[in-house]
C-alpha positions as CSV (number, residue, x, y, z in Angstrom):
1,X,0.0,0.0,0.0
2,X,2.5,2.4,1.2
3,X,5.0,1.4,-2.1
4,X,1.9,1.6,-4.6
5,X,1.1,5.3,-2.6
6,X,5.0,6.7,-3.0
7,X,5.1,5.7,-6.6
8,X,2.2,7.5,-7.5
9,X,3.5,10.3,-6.1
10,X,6.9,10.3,-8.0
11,X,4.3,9.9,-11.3
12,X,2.8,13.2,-10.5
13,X,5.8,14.7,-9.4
14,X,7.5,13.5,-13.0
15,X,4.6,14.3,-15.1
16,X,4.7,18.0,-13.0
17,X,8.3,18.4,-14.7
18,X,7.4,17.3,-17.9
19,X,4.5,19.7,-18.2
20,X,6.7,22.6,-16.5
21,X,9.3,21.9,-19.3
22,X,6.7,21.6,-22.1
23,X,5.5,25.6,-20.6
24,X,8.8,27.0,-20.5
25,X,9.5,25.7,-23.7
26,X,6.5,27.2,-25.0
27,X,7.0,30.4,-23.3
28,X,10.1,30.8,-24.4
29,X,8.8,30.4,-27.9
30,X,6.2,33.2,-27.5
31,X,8.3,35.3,-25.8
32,X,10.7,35.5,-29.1
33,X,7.9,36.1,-30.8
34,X,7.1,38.8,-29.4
35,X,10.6,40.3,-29.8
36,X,10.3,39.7,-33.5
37,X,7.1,41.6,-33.4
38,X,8.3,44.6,-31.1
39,X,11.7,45.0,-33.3
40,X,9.4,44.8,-36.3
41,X,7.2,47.4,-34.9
42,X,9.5,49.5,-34.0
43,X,11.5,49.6,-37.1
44,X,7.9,50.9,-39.0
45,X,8.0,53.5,-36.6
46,X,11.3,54.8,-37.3
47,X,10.9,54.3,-41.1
């Protein structure tokens, strides 16, 4: 019971980092997107 009640946890706890890595990957992502957008705004402006 106990061993079945730990190895659930360590599940959750690996499928936590999984998804944490999957949303920093992805935010990462976005985030360089919206550099390329701001430096593309930006350089309309000055033009």
């Amino acid at each position: 019971q106990e061993q079945k009640q730990s190895r659930t946890i360590g599940e959750r706890v690996g499928s936590l980092e999984s998804q944490l890595r999957a949303g920093s990957a992805l935010a990462v992502s976005l985030s360089r997107q919206q550099l390329k957008q701001q430096k593309a705004m930006t350089t309309k402006q000055i033009k």
